[in-house]
C-alpha positions in Angstrom: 100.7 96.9 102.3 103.2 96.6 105.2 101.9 94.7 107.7 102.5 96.7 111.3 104.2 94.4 113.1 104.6 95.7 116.8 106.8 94.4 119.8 106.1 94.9 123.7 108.7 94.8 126.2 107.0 93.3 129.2 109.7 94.4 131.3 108.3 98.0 130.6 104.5 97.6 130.9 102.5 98.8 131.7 104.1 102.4 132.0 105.7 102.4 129.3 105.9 101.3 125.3 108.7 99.5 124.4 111.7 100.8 122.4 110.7 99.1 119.1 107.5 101.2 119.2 106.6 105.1 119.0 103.5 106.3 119.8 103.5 110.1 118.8 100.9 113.0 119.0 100.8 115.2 115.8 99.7 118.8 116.1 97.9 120.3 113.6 99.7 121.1 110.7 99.8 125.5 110.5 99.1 125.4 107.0 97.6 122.4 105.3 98.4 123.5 102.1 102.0 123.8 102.7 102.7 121.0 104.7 100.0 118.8 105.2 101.4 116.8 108.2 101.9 118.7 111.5 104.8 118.3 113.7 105.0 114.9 116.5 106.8 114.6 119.8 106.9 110.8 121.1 104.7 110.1 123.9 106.8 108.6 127.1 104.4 107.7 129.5 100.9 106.5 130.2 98.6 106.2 132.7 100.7 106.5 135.7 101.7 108.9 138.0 105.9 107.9 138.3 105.7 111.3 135.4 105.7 113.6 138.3 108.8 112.0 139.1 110.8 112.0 135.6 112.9 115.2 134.6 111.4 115.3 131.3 108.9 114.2 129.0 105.3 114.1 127.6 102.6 112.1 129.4 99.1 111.1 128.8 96.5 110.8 131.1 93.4 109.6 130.4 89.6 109.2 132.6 91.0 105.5 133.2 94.3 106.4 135.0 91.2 109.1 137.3 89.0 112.4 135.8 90.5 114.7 138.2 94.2 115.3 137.9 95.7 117.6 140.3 99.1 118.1 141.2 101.4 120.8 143.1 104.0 121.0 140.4 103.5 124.9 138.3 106.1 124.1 135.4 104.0 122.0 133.0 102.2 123.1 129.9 99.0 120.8 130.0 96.7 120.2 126.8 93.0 118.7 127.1 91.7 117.0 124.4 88.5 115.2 123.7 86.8 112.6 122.0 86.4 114.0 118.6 90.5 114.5 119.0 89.9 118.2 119.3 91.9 120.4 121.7 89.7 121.8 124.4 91.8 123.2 126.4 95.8 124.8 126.9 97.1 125.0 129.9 100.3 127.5 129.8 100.3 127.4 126.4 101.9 130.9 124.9 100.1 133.7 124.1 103.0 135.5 121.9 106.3 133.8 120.7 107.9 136.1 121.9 107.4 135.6 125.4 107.6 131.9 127.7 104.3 130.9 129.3 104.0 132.3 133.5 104.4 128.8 134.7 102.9 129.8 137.9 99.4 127.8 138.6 99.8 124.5 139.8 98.3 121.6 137.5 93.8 120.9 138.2 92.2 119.7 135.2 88.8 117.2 135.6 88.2 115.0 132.9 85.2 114.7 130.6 84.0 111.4 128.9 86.5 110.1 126.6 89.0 113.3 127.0 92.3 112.8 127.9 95.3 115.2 128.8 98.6 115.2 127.6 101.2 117.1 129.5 104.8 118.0 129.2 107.3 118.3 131.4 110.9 119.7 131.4 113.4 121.9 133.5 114.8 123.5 130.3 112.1 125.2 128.3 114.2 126.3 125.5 116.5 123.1 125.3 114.2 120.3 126.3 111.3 121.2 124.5 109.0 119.2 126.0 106.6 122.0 127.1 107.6 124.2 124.6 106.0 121.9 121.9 103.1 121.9 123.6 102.4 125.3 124.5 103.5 126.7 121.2 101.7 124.1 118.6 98.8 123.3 120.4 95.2 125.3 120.4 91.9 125.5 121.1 89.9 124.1 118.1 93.0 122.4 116.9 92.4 118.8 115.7 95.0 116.2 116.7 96.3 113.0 116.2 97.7 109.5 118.0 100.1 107.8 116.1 101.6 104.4 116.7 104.7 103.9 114.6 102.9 106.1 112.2 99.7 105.0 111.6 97.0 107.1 112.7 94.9 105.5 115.8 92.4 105.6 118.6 92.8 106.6 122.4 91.9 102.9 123.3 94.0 101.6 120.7 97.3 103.7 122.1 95.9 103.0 125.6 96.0 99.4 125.1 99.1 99.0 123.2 100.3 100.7 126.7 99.4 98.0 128.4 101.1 95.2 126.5 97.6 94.3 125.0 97.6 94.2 120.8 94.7 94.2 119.8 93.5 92.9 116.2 93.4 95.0 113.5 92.1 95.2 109.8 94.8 95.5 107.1 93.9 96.2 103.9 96.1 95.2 101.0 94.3 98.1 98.8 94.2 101.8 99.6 91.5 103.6 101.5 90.7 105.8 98.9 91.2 104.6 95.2 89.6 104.8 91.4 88.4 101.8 89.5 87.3 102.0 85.6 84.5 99.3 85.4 81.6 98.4 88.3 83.8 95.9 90.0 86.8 95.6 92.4 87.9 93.3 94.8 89.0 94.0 98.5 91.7 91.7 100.2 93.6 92.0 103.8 94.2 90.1 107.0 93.5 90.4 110.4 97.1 91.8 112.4 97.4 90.1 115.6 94.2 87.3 114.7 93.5 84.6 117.0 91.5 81.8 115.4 90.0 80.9 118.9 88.6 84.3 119.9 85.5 83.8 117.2 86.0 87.4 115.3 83.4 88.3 112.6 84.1 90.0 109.9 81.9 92.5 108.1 81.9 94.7 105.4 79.3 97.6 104.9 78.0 99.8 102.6 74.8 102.5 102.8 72.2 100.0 102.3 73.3 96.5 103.6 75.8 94.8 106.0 77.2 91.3 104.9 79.7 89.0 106.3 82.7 87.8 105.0 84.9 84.5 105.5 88.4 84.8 107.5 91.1 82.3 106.9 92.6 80.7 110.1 95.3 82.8 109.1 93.4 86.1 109.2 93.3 86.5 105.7 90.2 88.0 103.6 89.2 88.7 99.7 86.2 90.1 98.9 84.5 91.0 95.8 82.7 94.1 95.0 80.1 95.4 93.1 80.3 99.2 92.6 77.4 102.0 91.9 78.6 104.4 89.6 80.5 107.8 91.3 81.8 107.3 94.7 80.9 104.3 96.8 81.8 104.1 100.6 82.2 100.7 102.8 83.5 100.0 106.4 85.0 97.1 107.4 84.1 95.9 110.5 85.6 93.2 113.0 83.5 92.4 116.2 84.0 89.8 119.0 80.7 88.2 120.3 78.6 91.3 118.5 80.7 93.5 120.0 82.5 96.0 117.4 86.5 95.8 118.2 87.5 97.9 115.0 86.8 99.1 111.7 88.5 100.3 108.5 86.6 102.8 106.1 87.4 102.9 101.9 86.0 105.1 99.3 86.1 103.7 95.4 85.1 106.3 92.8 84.0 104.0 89.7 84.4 105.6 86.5 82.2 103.9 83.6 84.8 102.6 80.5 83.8 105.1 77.7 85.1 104.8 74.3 84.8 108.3 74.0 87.0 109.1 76.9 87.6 112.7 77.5 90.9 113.2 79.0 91.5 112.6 82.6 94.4 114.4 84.7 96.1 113.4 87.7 98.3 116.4 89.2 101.3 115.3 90.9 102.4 118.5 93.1 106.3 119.0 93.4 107.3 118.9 97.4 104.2 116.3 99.0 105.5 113.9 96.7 109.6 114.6 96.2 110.6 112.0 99.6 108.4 109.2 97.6 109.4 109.6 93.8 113.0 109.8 94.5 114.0 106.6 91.8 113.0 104.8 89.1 110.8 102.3 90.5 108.6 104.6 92.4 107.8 107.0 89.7 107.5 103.5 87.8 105.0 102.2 90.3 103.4 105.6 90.4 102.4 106.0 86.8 101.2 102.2 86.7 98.8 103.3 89.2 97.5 106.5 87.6 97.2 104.6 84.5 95.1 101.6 86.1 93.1 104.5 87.9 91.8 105.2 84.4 93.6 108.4 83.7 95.1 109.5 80.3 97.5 112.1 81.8 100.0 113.1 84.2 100.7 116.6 85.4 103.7 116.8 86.9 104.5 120.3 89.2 108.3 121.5 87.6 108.5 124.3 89.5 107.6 124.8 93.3 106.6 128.0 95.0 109.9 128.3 96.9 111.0 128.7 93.4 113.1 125.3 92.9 112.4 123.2 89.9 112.1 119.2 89.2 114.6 118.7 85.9 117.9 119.4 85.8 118.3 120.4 82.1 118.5 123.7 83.5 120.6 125.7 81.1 118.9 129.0 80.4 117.5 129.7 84.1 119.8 128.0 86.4 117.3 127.3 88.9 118.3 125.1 91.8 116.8 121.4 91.6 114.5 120.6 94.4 116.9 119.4 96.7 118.5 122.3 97.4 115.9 123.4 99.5 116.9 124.5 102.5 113.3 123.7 104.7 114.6 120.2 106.6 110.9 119.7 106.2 111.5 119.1 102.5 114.7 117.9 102.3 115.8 114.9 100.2 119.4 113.4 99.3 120.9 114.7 96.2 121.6 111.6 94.5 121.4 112.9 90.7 118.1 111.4 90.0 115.5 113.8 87.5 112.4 113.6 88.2 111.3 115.4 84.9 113.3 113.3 82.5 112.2 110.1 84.2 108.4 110.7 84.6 109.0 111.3 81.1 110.2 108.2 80.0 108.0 105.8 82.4 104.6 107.7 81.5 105.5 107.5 78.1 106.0 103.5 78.3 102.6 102.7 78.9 101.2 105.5 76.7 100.4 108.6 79.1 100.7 111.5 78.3 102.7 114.5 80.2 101.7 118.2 81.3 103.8 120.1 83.6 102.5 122.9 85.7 104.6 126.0 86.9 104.3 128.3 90.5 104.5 131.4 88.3 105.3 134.3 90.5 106.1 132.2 93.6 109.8 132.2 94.2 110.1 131.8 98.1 108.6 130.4 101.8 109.4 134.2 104.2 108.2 131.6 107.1 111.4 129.4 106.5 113.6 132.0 104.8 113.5 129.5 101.7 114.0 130.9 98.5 115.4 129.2 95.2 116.9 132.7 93.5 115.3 135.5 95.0 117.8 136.4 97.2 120.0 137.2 93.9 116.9 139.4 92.6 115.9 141.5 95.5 114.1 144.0 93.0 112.1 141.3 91.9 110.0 141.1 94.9 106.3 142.0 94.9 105.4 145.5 96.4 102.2 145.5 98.7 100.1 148.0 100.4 98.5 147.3 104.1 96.5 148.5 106.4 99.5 147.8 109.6 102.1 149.2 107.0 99.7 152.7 107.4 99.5 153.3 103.7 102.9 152.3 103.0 104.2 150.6 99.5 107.1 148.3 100.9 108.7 144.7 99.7 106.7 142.3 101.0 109.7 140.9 102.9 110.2 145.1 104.7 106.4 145.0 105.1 105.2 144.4 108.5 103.2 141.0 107.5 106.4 139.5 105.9 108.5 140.7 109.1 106.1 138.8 111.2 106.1 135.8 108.8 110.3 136.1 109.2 109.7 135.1 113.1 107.6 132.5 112.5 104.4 134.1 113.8 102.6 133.5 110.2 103.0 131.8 107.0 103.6 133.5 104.2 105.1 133.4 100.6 107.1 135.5 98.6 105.9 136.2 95.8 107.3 138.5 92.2 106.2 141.1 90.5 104.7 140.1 87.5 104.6 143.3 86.0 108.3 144.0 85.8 109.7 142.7 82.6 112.5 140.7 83.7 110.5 138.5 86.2 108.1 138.2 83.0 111.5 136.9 81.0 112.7 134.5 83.5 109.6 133.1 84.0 109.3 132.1 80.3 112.9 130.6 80.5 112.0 128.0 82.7 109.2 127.6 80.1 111.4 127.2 77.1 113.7 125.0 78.9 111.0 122.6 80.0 109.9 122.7 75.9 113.1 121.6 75.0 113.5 118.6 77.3 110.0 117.3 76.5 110.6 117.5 73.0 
């Protein structure tokens, strides 16, 4: 695992983080099972109260800079958020799309324990986008995140990589959630930004015991496991002089060797994982792992719901390979690489075996106007009847949800009607076509 290495300007502390690192705040995402990341905005400045002062930018206060923070300015959009990470509060946020926030109370929020406030800032609401990203992405019951170059983290963490202070961390050279075929593993990491003098301790805990474990002068840790069968849970846990500093939580599912294995699937959806399998050696490393996980199968997603596919032998449908999406959210360079014919060959190595899965009926994202070959096949589309529509049968992109989804102001996919016989046909095309290449 990468080891996050993380430079501080001094020059710049402690109002701000230096150049070589990005602290970001992730909204939610609008639909996890679309996209299962939510957008960021870098953070600019922390603590300190030179941001009434700036042009533009995001800020975040928290109860340590004061709890009450009042201030004559009107054009903000100001979000509260507390110590569960959960947005309490929206200051000019919108209330339709359609239409900017007022921008006309001046800025008093009080601070609760552990909340903080993040507000942006801007004299261009459309162009900057400061407090547009805010108002618009951002609300109540919303869960959030802090990121530093990344990697999910604390409040305190982000506040004291503000200051200049790193603070040690536990990295782990295995991943947080993982599968094992037997009742043992072993654990292995180092310490990021150890100090051999400072007397950490080291501790790793599971339901019914805590136990210590040795650190290297260099930071370093292994640890060996013995696993319950089903899902076992452990934090580790660094403290300084009893006191807890941080912690790092992993979940091992340990499946019992059986002779009589029944076979075991791991799904591998199309668009989460198209920016990581994009070569040889990752869909190389990715099948080692699924095999090592103790599963017999792989079943690869060929066909997404916006209706592009992951092979190229595409000769009887002509549907557009993946990368011709046209969400930048899903974008990946065109470089010739199949995915399909590839999998193929590396699963096949090491003696998996290979499914693939189809979005039958799915052929486009309204929210993103993203569609592989429906725009050719208008007819195609699926006819609905709602309530708003008053009765009406209408295409579900003339209907009044798929208007609304057009503008952004829902998510929703497009989807064919499988009742009409030439959607029926071209579905099974992409069928046959994926027959011939895998056999």
């Amino acid at each position: 695992m990468n080891r996050l290495i993380i430079i501080l300007s001094l020059l710049l502390v402690p109002v701000f983080i230096s150049a070589q690192t990005v602290v970001t705040i992730e909204a939610a995402s609008p639909d996890p099972t679309l996209t299962v990341r939510g957008l960021e905005k870098q953070i600019d400045l922390f603590n300190n109260s030179a941001w009434e002062k700036q042009e533009k930018g995001i800020v975040l206060l928290s109860t340590e800079y004061k709890k009450a923070i009042k201030s004559t300015q009107s054009t903000y959009t100001a979000v509260v958020i507390n110590g569960d990470m959960k947005v309490i509060k929206v200051l000019n946020g919108v209330i339709s799309k359609d239409a900017q926030p007022a921008f006309s109370a001046p800025l008093d929020i009080t601070l609760g324990q552990a909340e903080f406030a993040l507000i942006g800032y801007d004299t261009d609401y459309l162009k900057d986008g400061y407090r547009k990203f805010l108002a618009e992405n951002f609300h109540v019951g919303d869960v959030v995140k802090l990121r530093i170059d990344g990697e999910v983290h604390s409040l305190d963490k982000v506040i004291a990589f503000s200051k200049g202070s790193i603070p040690p961390q536990i990295e782990l050279d295995n991943d947080f959630l993982f599968t094992v075929v037997g009742s043992k593993t072993t654990l292995s990491g180092c310490i990021a930004n150890y100090d051999k003098k400072a007397n950490y301790q080291l501790f790793i805990e599971n339901r019914t015991e805590t136990k210590p474990v040795a650190v290297t002068t260099k930071g370093l840790f292994r640890n060996q496991l013995t696993l319950n069968d089903g899902t076992n849970f452990f934090n580790w846990i660094l403290k300084k002089e009893g006191k807890e500093i941080t912690r790092k939580s992993v979940a091992i599912f340990s499946k019992v060797p059986n002779q009589q294995q029944s076979e075991l699937v791991m799904w591998v959806e199309q668009f989460p994982n198209a920016k990581v399998l994009t070569n040889r050696e990752a869909v190389a490393t990715m099948v080692n792992n699924v095999k090592k996980a103790g599963f017999t199968s792989i079943g690869l997603d060929v066909k997404g719901p916006e209706g592009y596919v992951s092979y190229r032998k595409n000769d009887l449908s002509k549907t557009p390979y993946l990368t011709a999406t046209k969400n930048p959210n899903k974008q990946v360079k065109d470089d010739g690489f199949d995915l399909l014919e590839v999998v193929l060959q590396e699963a096949h190595k090491i003696g998996l075996k290979v499914y693939t899965s189809f979005n039958f009926f799915t052929e486009g994202n309204i929210t993103v106007n993203d569609y592989a070959i429906l725009h050719e096949h208008k007819d195609w589309e699926e006819i609905v009847q709602r309530p708003e529509d008053k009765g009406k049968l209408l295409k579900i992109t003339e209907s009044t949800r798929g208007k609304e989804a057009a503008k952004g102001k829902l998510l929703a996919l497009a989807f064919v009607n499988p009742s009409n016989k030439e959607v029926q046909d071209f579905q099974l095309l992409r069928v046959e076509e994926v027959l011939k290449i895998m056999i």
